[in-house]
N, C-alpha and C positions, 0 to 999 in steps of 0.2 A: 465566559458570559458574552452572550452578544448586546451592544449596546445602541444599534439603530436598524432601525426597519425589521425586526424580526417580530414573526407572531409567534406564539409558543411559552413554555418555562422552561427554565434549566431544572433537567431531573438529575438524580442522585442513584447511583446504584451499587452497593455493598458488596465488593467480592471478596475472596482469600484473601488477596493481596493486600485491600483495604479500599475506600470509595473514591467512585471516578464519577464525575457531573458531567452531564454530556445534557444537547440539544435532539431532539430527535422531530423531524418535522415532514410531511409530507407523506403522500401515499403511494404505492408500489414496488419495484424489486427495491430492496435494499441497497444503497449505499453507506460504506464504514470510511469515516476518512482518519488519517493518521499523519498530524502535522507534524512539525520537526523541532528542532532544541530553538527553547526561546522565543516560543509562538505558544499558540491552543487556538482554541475553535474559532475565537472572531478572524482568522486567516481565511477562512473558506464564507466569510459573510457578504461579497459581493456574488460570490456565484450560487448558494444557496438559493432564492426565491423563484432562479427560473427552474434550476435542477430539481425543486420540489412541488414543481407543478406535473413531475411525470413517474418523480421515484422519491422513496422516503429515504431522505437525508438525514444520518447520525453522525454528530459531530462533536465526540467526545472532547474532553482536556486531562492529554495523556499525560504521565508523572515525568517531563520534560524539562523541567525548569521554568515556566511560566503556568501552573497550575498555583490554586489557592487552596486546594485539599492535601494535603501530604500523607504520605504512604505513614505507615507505620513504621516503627525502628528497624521490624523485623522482616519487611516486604521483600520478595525477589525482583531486583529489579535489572535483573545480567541479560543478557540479548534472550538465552530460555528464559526467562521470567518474564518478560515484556512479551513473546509468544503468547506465551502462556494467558499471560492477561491479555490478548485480544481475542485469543479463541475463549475466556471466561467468560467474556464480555459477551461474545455469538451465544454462546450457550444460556448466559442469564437472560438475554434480551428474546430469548427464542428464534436466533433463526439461523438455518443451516448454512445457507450458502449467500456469497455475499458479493458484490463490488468491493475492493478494497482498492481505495486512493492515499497513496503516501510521498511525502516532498521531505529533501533535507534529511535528515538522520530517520524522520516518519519512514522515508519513500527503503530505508535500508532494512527496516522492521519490517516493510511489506513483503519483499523479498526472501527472507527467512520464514517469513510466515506461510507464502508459495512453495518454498521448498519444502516446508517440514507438513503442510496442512492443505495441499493440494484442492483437497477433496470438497475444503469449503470457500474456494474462492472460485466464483464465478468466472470474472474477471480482474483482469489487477490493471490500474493506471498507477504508471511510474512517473513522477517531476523531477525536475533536478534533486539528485540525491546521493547518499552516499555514509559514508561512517563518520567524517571529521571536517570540518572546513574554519578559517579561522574567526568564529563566532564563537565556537567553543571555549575558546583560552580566552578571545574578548570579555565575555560573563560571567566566566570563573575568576577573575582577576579582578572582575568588576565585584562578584558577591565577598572576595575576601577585604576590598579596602572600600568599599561604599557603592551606594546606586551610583548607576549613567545617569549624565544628567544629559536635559533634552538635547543642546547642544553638540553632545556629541554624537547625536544617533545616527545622523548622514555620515560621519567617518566611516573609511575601508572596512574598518576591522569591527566596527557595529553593523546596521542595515544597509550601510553606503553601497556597499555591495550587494549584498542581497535584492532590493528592489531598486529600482532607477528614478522611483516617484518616491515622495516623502509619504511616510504616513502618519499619519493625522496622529497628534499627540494622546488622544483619547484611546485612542487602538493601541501607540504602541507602549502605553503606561500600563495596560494588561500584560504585556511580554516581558517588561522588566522590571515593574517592581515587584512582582512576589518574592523572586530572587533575593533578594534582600530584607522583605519587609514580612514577610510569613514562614514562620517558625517551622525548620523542617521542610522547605523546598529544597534550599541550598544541599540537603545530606540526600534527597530524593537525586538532585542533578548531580554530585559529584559518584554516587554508585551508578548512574546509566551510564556515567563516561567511563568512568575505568571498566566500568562492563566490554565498552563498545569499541572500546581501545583494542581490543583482540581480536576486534573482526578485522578480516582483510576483503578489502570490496570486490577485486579479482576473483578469491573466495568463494566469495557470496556468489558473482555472477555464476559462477562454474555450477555451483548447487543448486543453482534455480533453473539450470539451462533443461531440464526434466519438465519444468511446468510449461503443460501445452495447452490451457485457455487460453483465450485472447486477449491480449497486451496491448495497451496504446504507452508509447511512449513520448511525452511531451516536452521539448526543451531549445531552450533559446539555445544559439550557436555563440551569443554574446555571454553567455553567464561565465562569472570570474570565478568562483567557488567551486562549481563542480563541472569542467572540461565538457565541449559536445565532446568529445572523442571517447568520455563516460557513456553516452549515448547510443552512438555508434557501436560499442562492443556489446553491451545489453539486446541491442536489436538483432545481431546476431547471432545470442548466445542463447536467446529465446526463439524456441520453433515458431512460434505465434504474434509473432512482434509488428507491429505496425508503427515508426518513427514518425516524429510532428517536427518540423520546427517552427518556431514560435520567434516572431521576429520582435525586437524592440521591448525586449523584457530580461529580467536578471531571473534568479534564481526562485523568487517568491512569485511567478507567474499570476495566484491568486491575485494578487497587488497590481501588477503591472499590465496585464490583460486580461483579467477575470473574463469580459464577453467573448473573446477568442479561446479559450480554454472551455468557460459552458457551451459554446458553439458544440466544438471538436469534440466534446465528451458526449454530447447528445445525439451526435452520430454515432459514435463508437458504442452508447450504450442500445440505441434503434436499431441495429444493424445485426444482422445472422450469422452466424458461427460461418456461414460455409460461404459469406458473401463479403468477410470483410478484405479490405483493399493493400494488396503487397505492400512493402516497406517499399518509400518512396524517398530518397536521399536529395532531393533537388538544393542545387547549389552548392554539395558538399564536394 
């Protein structure tokens, strides 16, 4: 749920799997964004208002561990299942082909989703991403002996790392207390992980190296969680790949330079198949 400057409602939509609330806002090509473990949709709320003055922005809250809807007992929730449920998602909301932006264990779902469903993804933007970083064990640890309390959410092994700015206690009390405080998250996030546990990110890159739309890759050289050297072989591994870096920011780029990221996205998404600009490695 977005809690400042958004116009709109949170809508609800009912799939196999079980119901996923999402924000849908603005008019033109579609973008599908897909945050990471221990976030949902207020992650993409400062870049949201200008990217939906040109294209309509959906900004689900996927069954991550910071969602208030819980799957059901019986939901698929293994890297096929989570597929699955974003191409459900395409299919119930009507529409074919899409932007898909994913960060964090999002930005690894986007990925499998390129490889295995080529046909509906326009474009992919990749963030810092990947299968595990140690956020994971922080809030699983956290939902078996109690909430994080505010205090610790700057430490390494909470957001410390993640974003290099604090965020505001209002924003990041949506990312962790459901974990704890709504019934049936905690079993939603511990089936994504050991789903996710088997993916190898190497893997992944290798199976994705097939999808040939075009690729923006964006990523601080400083992020602690997921290596630029993650970067670097993705931009190679994909025929279509255009690398960013992104100075003075950690892994939640939303966070740390959301107007440098809506900049760079609104070129990337302006711009023509046959005109976008090589991979440019400066500084590396």
């Amino acid at each position: 749920m977005y809690l400042t400057g958004y116009v709109g409602t949170t809508n609800e939509m009912v799939l196999p799997q079980g119901g996923i609330q999402y924000y849908d806002v603005g008019v033109g090509p579609p973008i599908l964004f897909v945050h990471g473990f221990m976030t949902n949709s207020n992650l993409w709320r400062k870049m949201i208002p200008a990217l939906a003055s040109q294209f309509r922005c959906i900004t689900p809250d996927w069954p991550l561990g910071s969602h208030t809807k819980p799957m059901p007992t019986e939901a698929d929730l293994s890297p096929t299942g989570l597929v699955n449920l974003i191409i459900d998602f395409l299919d119930e909301i009507g529409i074919s082909t899409v932007t898909l932006v994913g960060i964090d264990l999002g930005g690894a779902i986007c990925q499998m989703v390129a490889a295995e469903h080529a046909d509906r993804i326009s474009r992919l933007v990749l963030l810092p991403s990947g299968t595990f970083s140690p956020l994971v064990f922080h809030y699983l640890k956290a939902a078996s002996g109690g909430a994080i309390i505010r205090s610790e959410r700057r430490l390494p092994a909470a957001f410390g790392w993640a974003t290099k700015r604090p965020i505001a206690p209002v924003i990041s009390n949506t990312y962790v207390d459901p974990l704890t405080s709504v019934e049936g998250v905690q079993r939603d996030t511990l089936k994504v992980i050991s789903g996710l546990a088997s993916v190898d990110s190497e893997d992944l890159a290798d199976k994705t190296k097939n999808y040939k739309a075009p690729v923006l890759i964006a990523w601080p050289p400083e992020d602690r969680l997921y290596p630029f050297q993650r970067a670097l072989d993705l931009s190679r591994a994909l025929p279509n790949a255009n690398l960013i870096s992104i100075e003075d920011s950690y892994t939640y780029i939303p966070e740390d330079q959301p107007e440098q990221l809506t900049s760079i996205m609104l070129e990337f998404m302006n711009e023509e198949s046959d005109h976008l600009m090589p991979i440019q490695l400066i500084g590396v």
